[in-house]
N, C-alpha and C positions, 0 to 999 in steps of 0.2 A: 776348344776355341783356337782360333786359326790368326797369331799377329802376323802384322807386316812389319817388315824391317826397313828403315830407312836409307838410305843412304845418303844425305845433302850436301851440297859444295855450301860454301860459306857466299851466302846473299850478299848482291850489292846494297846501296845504298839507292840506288833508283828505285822510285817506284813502280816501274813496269815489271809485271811478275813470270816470273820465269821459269819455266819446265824444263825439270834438268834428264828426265825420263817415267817414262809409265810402264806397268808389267800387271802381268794375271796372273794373281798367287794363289795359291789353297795349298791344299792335302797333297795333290800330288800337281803339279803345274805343264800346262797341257805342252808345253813346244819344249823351249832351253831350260835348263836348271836354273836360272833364277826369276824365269816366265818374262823374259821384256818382251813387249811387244815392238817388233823390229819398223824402225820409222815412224810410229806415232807417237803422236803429241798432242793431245787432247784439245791443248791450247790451240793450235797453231792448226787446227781442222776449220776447212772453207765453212760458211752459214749450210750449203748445202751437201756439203760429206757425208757423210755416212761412219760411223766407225766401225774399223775391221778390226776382228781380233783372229788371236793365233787359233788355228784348227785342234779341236777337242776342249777348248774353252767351255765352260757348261756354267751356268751363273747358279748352279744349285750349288755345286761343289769351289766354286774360284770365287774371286772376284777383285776389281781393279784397283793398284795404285800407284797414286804418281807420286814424284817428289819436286816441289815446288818452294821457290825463293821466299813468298810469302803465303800466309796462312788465309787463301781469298780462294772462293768458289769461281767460275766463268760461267756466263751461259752456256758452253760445248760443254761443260759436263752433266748436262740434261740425257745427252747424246747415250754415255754410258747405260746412265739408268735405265733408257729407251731399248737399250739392248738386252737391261735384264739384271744388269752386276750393280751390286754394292760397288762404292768408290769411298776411297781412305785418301787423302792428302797430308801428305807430309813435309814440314816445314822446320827450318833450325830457331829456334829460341832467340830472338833478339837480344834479352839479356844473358841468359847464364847458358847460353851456346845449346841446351839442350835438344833434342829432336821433339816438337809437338806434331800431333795428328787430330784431324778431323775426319767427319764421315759425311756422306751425302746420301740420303735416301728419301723416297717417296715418291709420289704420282704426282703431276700436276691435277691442281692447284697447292698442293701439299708438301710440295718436296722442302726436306727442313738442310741445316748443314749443323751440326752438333760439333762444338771441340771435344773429344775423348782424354788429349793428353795434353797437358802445358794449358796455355794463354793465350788469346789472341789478344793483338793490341789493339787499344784504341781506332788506328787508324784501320786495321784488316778488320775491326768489328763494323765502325762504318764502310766500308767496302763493301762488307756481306752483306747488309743490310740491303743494299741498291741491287748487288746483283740477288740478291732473293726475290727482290720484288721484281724486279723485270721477269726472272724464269717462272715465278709464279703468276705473273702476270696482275701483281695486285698493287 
């Protein structure tokens, strides 16, 4: 089994959620030793983008993750899945500073977001909530 490691800066207090970087991890990671993907930002990708990743990227053997202020899916990371990769979100623990992660998988109408580690709060739970149902379309 293949973890990602996180790295997070310490979250503001705003609620605008913030991409601190995203990379293609696995077994062996296809570009730079720590696989970031050089200028994206899953977030910050136009309605109509496309996302790029690094050459030899292969979603059988990698797959994507970002590290983010809070513990909340976007609809750009539809985008991902669309390309093929699992996506991990990592977020720092609001109380006891720890690193939580989440996971994004599935096909629309389907696609679910699972916390694997920590907690979401209250607030990132109703977050996920809306944004699941717009990318599901339900």
């Amino acid at each position: 089994m293949v973890t990602a490691a996180f790295v997070v800066a310490t979250a503001t207090t705003e609620d605008r959620v913030i991409e601190y970087r995203c990379g293609v991890s696995g077994p062996e990671s296809p570009t730079t030793p720590d696989g970031d993907v050089p200028n994206v930002k899953v977030l910050e990708l136009a309605e109509t983008d496309q996302l790029h990743l690094p050459p030899g990227a292969d979603p059988s053997k990698h797959f994507m993750a970002c590290a983010r202020s809070f513990l909340v899916p976007s609809p750009n990371d539809a985008k991902v899945l669309t390309a093929g990769f699992k996506l991990f979100i990592g977020a720092p623990g609001k109380s006891t500073g720890e690193d939580r992660i989440a996971t994004f998988f599935g096909n629309k109408p389907n696609i679910v977001f699972v916390v694997i580690t920590g907690e979401a709060t209250p607030a990132e739970i109703r977050r996920t909530k809306a944004v699941m149902m717009a990318i599901n379309g339900t």
